[in-house]
N, C-alpha and C positions, 0 to 999 in steps of 0.2 A: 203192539198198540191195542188198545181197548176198544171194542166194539158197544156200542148203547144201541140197544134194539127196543123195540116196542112189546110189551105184554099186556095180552086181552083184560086175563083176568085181577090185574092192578096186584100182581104181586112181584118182590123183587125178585130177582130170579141170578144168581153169580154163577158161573161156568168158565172151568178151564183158567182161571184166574194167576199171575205169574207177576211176582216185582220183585227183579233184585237189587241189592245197593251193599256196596263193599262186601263184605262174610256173606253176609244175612241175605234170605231168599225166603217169601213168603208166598204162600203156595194154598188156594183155595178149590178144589175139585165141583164142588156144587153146596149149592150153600141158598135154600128159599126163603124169605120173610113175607108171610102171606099180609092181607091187610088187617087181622084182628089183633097180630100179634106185636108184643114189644120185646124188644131183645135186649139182651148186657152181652159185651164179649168181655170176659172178666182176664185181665191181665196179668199172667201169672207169672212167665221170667221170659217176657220178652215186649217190645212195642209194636206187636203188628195189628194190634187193634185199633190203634194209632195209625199207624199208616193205612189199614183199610179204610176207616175212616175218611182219608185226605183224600185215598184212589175215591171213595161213593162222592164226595163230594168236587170232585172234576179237580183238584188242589194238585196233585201228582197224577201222572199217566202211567200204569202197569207195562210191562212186556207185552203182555199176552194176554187173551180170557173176554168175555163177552157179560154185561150185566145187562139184565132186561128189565123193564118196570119201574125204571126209577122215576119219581116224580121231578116235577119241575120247579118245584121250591124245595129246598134243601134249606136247613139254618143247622149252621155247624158251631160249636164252642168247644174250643179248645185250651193251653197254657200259651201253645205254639201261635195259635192265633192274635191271641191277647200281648203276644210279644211283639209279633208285626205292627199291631196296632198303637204300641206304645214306640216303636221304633217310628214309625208314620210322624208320631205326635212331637217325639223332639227333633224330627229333621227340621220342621216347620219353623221353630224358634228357638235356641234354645233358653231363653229369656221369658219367654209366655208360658201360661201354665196350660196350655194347647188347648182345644176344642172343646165347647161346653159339654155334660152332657144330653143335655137337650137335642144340642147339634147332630152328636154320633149316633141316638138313636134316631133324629126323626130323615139320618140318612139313611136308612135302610125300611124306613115306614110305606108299607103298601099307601097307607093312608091316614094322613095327616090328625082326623081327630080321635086316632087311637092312641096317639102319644100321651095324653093326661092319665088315663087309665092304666097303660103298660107300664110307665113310671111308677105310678101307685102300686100296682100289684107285684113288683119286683123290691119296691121301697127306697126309690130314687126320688120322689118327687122332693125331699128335701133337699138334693143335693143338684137337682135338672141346671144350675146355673154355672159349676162349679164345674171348673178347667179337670182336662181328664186324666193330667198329670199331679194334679193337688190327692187325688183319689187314691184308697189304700186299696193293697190287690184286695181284698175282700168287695169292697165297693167296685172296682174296674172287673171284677169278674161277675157281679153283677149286670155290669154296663153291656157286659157280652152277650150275657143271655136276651137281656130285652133286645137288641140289634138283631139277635137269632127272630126272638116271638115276633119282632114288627116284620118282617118277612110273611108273616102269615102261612107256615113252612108246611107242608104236607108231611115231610120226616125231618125231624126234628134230630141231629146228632150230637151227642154231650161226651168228651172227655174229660175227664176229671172232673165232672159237675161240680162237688161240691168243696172243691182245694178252695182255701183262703176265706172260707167262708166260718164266721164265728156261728156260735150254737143258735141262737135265734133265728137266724137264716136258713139253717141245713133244714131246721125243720121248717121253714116256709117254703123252701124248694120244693120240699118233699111235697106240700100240699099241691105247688103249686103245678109239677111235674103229674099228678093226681089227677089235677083239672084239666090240662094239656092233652094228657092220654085220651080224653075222650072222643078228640077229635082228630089228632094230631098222631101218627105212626113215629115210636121212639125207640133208638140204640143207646144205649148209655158204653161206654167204656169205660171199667172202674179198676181198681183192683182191692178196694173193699168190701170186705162182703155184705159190713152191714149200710152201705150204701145202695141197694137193689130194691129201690121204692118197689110198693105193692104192684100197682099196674105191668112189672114185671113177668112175663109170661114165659120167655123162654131163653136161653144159658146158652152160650158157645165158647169153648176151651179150644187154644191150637198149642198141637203138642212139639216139639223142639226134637231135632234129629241132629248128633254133629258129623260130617260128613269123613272121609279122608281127606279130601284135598282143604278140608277145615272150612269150609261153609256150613253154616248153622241155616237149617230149613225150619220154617214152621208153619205149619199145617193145619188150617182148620179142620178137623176132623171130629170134634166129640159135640155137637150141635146138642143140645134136650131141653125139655121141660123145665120148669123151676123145680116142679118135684122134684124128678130125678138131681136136679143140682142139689139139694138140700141133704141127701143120700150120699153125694159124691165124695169119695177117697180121697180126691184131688188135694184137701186145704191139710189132711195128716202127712203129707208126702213132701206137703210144700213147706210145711214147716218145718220136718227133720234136712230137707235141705238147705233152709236158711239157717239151719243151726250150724251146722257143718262149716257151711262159706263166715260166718260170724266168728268162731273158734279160730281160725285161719287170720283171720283181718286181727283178731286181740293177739292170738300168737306174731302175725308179723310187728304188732306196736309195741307189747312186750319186748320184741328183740331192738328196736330202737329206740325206749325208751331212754331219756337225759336227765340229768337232775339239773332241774330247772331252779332257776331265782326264787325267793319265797317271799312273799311280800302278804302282809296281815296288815290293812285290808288290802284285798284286790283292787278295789274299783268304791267311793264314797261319792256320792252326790247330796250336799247341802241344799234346802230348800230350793232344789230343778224347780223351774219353770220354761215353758214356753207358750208364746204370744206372738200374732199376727195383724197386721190392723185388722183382718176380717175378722178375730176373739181368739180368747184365750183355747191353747188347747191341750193343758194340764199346769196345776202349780204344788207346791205341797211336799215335792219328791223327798225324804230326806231316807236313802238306800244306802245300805250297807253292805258290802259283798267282801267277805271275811274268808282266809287263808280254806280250802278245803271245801264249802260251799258252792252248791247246785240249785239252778232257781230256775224258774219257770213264770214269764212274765204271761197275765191273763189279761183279757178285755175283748169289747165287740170289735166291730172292725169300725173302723176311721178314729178311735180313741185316741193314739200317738202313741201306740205300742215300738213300731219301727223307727218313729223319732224321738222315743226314748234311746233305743237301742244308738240311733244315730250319734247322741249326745256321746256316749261313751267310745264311739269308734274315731271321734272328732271330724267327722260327714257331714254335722250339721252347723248351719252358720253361729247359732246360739252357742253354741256348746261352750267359747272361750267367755260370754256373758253369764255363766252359770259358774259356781262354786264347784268343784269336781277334781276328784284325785285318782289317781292311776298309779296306779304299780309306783306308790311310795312317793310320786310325783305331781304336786297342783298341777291341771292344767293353765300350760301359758305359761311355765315357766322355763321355756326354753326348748324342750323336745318337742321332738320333729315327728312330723305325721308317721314315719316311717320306724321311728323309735317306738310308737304305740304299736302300731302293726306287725311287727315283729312279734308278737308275743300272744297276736291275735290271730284266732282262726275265724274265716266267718262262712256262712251258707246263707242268701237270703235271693228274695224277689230284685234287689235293686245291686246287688253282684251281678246277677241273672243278666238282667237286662245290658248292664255296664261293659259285661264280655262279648263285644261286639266283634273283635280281633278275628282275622284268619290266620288261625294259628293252628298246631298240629293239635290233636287229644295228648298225645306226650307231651308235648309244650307246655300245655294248660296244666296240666300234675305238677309239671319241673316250676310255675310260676310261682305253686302256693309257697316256693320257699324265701322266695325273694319279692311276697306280697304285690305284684302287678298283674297287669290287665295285657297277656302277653308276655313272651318272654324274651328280654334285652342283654340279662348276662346268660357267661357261657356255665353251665353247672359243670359240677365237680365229678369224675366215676362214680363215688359212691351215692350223691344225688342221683345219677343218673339210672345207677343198679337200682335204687330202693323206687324210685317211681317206676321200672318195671316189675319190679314185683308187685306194686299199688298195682300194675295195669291185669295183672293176673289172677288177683285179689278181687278184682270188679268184674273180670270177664271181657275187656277191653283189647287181651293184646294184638289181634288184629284189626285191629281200629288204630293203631298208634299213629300213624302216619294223616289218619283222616283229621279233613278239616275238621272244629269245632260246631264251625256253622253249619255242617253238613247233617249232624247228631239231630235225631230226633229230642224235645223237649227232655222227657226223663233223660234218657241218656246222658243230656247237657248238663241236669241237676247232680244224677250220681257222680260224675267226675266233677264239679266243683265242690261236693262233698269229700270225695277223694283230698282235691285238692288243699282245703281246710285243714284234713285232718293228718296229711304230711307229714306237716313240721311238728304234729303234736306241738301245740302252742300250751301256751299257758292257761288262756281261758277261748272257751269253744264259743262263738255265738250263733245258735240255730233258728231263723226265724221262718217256720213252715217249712223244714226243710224235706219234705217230704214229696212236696208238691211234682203231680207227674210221674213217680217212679212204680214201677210193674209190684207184684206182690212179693214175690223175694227179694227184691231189691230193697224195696219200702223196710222188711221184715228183718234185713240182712242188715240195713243203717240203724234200725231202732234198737235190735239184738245188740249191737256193736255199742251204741249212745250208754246203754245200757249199763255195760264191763267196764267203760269207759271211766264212766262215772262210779264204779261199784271198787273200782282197780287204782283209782286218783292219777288218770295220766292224764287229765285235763278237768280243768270245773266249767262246766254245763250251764250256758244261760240261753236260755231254751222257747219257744216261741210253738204254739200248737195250739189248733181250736177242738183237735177231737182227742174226747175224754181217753178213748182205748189207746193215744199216744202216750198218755202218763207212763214216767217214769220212778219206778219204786225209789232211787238214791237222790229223788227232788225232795225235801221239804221245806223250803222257802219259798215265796211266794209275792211275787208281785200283781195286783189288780189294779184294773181302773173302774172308778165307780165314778157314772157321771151325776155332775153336781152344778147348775145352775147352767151357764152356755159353755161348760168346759168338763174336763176333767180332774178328780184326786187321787190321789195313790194311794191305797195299803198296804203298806209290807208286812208281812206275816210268815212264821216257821211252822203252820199248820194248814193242813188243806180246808180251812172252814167256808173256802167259799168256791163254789163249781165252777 
């Protein structure tokens, strides 16, 4: 059990610190954050910065270990958090488009006439009336943060600050994370590097040990300066080992690659539209996604980038009011959701959420072949052999037997990426699919997205707000450019526009 003691000098002070959960044992000896300093625990192949995290924030109880100093307001934002919260919102109805946000923040508001202002300076105030389910993760992980600032937090804890968040954003975080520090004691957990806003002062790495009896320990031990991080080995070591694990994942897809259906075009949509009585929220669409072709849909966030995507996965109510062909087939001509799916992989925010199931992490692999939420048939040996080797491939296979729900966020993301990429479908659909995952992880799916696309065992429709996600075998291009109360598309085979 964890011990919370009192410290004079208002620093936080970790001792003797101990959580284990299934393999994993995360292990803190002594560990200070005085009051001048800001810290990142930079995530590099493992989640326990994440789970410290939850332990500082009272969220989970360690074994063992004593933390001194902590203040009394804590504002935490997490992926994990933000899933709860969206979990909260459709128990409620699942017909309403759940709680304004006006609502969600000014439930966590010390005081009430701060809410005008925290809106504005997050960039909600246009959106303060608008259900929290209508919201794109970009926008809803906005929502998070202000629910954090109305807290009026003394330590401020950020996971994944800045996942889902389009380019105009990152950088007003960054300001506004600037502003924040001056008063406010922050941790970031990233595993970005060039996400460590300036106010960052000081680095902490935990280094990974695997045991005999096959528990993997990890250990905060290499605390420093940002100097000294900036000097650090750490990111040349990390990358020859996501290369490694990356070569490994191409070679097992190579060994089960099929020769799939060919169909020229993939996927057409004639002047898309879609429209809400509340306004239009794009028209214009005329997409072409032609035999061999990788694309990369661009826009801010709440554009209708994901319900574009939606249109073509048949998710979205419009989609049979819209002109649209698939794999050689108008839509509404007879095939069956499951006929589309078949031949589709997908990773996104609203799979994410969808996989609510308590099922095993083997489960979840064995499901991406028979496209469900759970798994209802029985798989085949050879199913069953190739999803252990996906489990080996991820660093999973003691985890197999664990629930899903049990997985820390990233965790959750790498295996429904796993799961996606299973069946090697025909066309890949990645929207932020990154969101959450550790640095070799992250490294290890982008390396892999890569070969993928470089090799043609799937075409790549791809979804990303940060530029260093670019993929070299993208050159088609979807944007939204907004244009009166809506949005238009251009499609383009050129990167001319950021």
């Amino acid at each position: 059990m964890l011990d919370v003691v009192a410290n004079q000098d208002k620093s936080i002070v970790v001792k003797q610190l101990r959580y284990g959960r299934d393999n994993e044992v995360l292990v803190v000896d002594e560990w200070q954050l005085h009051p001048a300093e800001h810290w990142a625990i930079f995530a590099t192949d493992s989640y326990c910065g994440s789970l410290l995290g939850r332990i500082l924030t009272g969220d989970i109880q360690p074994d063992e270990g004593t933390i001194a100093g902590l203040p009394q307001r804590i504002g935490w934002v997490s992926l994990g958090l933000q899933q709860v919260l969206l979990e909260r919102e459709l128990e409620k109805d699942e017909l309403d488009y759940g709680s304004s946000v006006e609502f969600l923040v000014l439930e966590c508001c010390q005081d009430a006439a701060q809410l005008a202002p925290l809106l504005q300076k997050v960039g909600l105030e246009p959106l303060r009336l608008r259900g929290f389910r209508q919201l794109s993760t970009g926008e809803t992980r906005r929502v998070m943060l202000a629910r954090a600032l109305a807290m009026l937090p003394q330590l401020l804890i950020l996971d994944d600050p800045y996942a889902g968040l389009d380019v105009e954003h990152q950088a007003s975080l960054s300001e506004l994370l600037s502003e924040v520090a001056e008063h406010t004691q922050l941790l970031i957990i990233t595993s970005r590097q060039e996400e460590l806003p300036p106010c960052i002062s000081h680095v902490a790495l935990f280094n990974g040990e695997m045991l005999k009896s096959g528990q993997s320990v990890h250990k905060l031990s290499q605390p420093m300066s940002i100097e000294q991080w900036h000097n650090h080995p750490v990111m040349a070591q990390l990358n020859a080992l996501s290369a490694q694990r990356s070569n490994e994942l191409l070679a097992l897809m190579e060994r089960q690659r099929h020769n799939a259906e060919a169909f020229d075009p993939l996927v057409e949509i004639k002047n898309g539209k879609v429209e809400y009585v509340s306004g239009l929220i794009f028209s214009g669409v005329n997409w072409r996604i032609e035999a061999g072709q990788h694309w990369q849909v661009r826009g801010p966030n709440g554009c209708g980038k994901s319900t574009l995507l939606g249109l073509i996965l048949g998710d979205h109510p419009q989609c049979y009011s819209n002109d649209i062909t698939l794999f050689g087939r108008p839509r509404g001509s007879g095939e069956s959701i499951w006929q589309i799916k078949q031949r589709i992989g997908i990773v996104s925010s609203a799979l994410h959420l969808q996989y609510r199931v308590s099922c095993s992490v083997l489960d979840v692999l064995l499901s991406g072949f028979f496209d469900s939420i759970g798994l209802y048939q029985k798989p085949t040996k050879p199913q069953l052999d190739l999803a252990k080797e996906w489990l080996a491939i991820l660093h999973m296979t003691g985890l197999a037997s664990t629930s899903f729900k049990k997985l820390d966020y990233g965790q959750q993301r790498l295996l429904l990426i796993g799961r996606a990429l299973i069946k090697q479908p025909l066309l890949l659909i990645l929207d932020e699919p990154y969101q959450g995952l550790d640095f070799i992880n992250r490294t290890l799916v982008m390396r892999a997205l890569k070969m993928i696309a470089e090799h043609h065992l799937s075409q790549l429709l791809y979804v990303s707000h940060h530029r260093e996600d670019a993929l070299p075998a993208i050159h088609h291009f979807v944007d939204f450019i907004k244009q009166g109360d809506g949005y238009s598309v251009q499609v383009s085979d050129s990167e001319s526009k950021d």
